[in-house]
N, C-alpha and C positions, 0 to 999 in steps of 0.2 A: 330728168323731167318726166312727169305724171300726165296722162292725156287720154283722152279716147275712152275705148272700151275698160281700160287702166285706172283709169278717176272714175270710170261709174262703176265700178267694182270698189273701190275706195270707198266712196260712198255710200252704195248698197250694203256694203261688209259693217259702217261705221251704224249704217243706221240698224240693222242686224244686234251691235254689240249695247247700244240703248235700249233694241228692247228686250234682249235679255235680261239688261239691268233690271229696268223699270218692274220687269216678272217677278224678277228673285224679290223683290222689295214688298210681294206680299206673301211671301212666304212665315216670316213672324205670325202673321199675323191668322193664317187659318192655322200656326201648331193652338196658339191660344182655345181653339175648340176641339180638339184630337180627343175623344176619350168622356168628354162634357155628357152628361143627359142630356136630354131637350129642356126638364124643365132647369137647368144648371145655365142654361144658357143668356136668360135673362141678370144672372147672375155675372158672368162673363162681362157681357158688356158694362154693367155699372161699373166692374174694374178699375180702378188705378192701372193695370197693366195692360189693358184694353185701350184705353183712353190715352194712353201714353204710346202705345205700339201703334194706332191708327192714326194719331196726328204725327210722329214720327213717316209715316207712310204718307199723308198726305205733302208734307213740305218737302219728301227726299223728290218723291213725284214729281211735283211742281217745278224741282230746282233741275233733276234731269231731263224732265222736258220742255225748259225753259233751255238749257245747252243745247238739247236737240235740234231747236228751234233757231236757235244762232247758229249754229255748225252748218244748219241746210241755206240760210239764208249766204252765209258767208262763201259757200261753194256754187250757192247758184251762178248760172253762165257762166263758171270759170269751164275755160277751157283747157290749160295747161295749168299745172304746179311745180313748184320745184322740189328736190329730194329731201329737204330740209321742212320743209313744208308737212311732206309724210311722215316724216320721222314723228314731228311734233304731234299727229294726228294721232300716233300708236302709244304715245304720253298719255294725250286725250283720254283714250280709250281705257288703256290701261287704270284711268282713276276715276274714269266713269264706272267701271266695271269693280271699282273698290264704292262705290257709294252705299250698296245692300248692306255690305259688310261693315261699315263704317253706322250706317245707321245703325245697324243692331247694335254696334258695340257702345256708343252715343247714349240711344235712347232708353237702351236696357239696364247700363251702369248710373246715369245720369250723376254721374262723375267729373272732374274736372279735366282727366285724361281722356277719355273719351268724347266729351266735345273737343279737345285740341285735334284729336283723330280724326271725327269728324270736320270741323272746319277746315284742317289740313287737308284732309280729299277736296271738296268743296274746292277750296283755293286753289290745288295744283290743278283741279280742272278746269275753272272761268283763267288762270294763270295760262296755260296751255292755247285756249280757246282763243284767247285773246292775240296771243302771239301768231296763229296763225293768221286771226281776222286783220291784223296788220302789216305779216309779210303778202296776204293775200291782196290788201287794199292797201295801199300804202297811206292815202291819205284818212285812212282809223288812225288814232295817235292808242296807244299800247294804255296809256293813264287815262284813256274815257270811258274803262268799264268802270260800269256803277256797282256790277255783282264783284267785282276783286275789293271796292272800296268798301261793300257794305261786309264782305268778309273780315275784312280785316277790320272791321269797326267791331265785329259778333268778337272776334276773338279776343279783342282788346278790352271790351266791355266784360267779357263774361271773366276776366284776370283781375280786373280791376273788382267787380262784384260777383262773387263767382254765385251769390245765390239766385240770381236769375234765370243758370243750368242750362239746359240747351233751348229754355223757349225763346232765348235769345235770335235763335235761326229764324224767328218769325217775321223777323227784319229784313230777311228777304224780299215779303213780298213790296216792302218799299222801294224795289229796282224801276222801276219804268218811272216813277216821279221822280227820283236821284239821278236816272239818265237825263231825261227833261233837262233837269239841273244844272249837272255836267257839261252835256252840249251847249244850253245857251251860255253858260259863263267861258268855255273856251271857243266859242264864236265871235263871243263881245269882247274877247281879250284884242 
């Protein structure tokens, strides 16, 4: 068992390893000027590779600090945890801490390997997240994340059509109305 001074190092530490992430994730994006003129720079941005690196940055953003956001709500007022619990959390992290990496590799190949990489981060993370939020609360049921559904829908989607590439991810930010969704249809069940 996790408690005390123990869980708020857990959590101080967890929230530590997001906003690393979240740093590294603009990295791409100032090499893009390393070396530029000033007047080169107007150039830069009208980019293809500008354009593709900065919405790459924007949705990886979004999606880690949308876990962020679950992870603090899920530990709030917990007092104790179980070891099992932590374990899963260092999962967490472990593939929040692959999301830089994952986006660059994603957005930069815009390959069909590279979004399964990315998705596959993605997924092991809200996958991870989730499990905790339900050994945590028990009455979360594991099947009401919207971001695990709407994961595996990007990945199934982009297999099936793969020319739609990674802007497939942008179907994320359909999560808060697919949760909506979620909960009232297994409420009304």
């Amino acid at each position: 068992m996790t408690n005390g001074k123990d869980l708020e190092r857990l959590t101080a530490f967890s929230d530590a390893i997001v906003a690393v992430a979240i740093t590294l994730l603009v990295l791409p994006l100032t090499d893009l000027f390393k070396g530029n003129e000033e007047f080169a720079i107007t150039e830069v941005l009208k980019s293809y590779e500008f354009i593709s690196t900065f919405s790459s940055l924007i949705i990886s953003f979004f999606v880690i600090y949308g876990f962020w956001a679950k992870h603090r709500r899920i530990f709030k007022d917990v007092l104790v945890i179980k070891k099992s619990v932590e374990k899963i959390n260092k999962l967490w992290l472990f593939s929040i801490i692959l999301v830089p990496a994952a986006t660059n590799i994603n957005f930069s190949t815009n390959s069909i390997v590279g979004i399964w990489i990315y998705g596959g981060v993605l997924l092991m993370s809200s996958v991870t997240l989730q499990a905790m939020n339900s050994m945590i609360h028990p009455e979360v049921k594991f099947y009401q994340s919207s971001t695990v559904v709407i994961l595996s829908l990007c990945l199934i989607t982009v297999t099936i059509i793969p020319s739609l590439g990674h802007s497939v991810f942008y179907l994320l930010f359909l999560g808060r109305p697919i949760r909506k969704y979620i909960l009232h249809w297994t409420v009304s069940e």
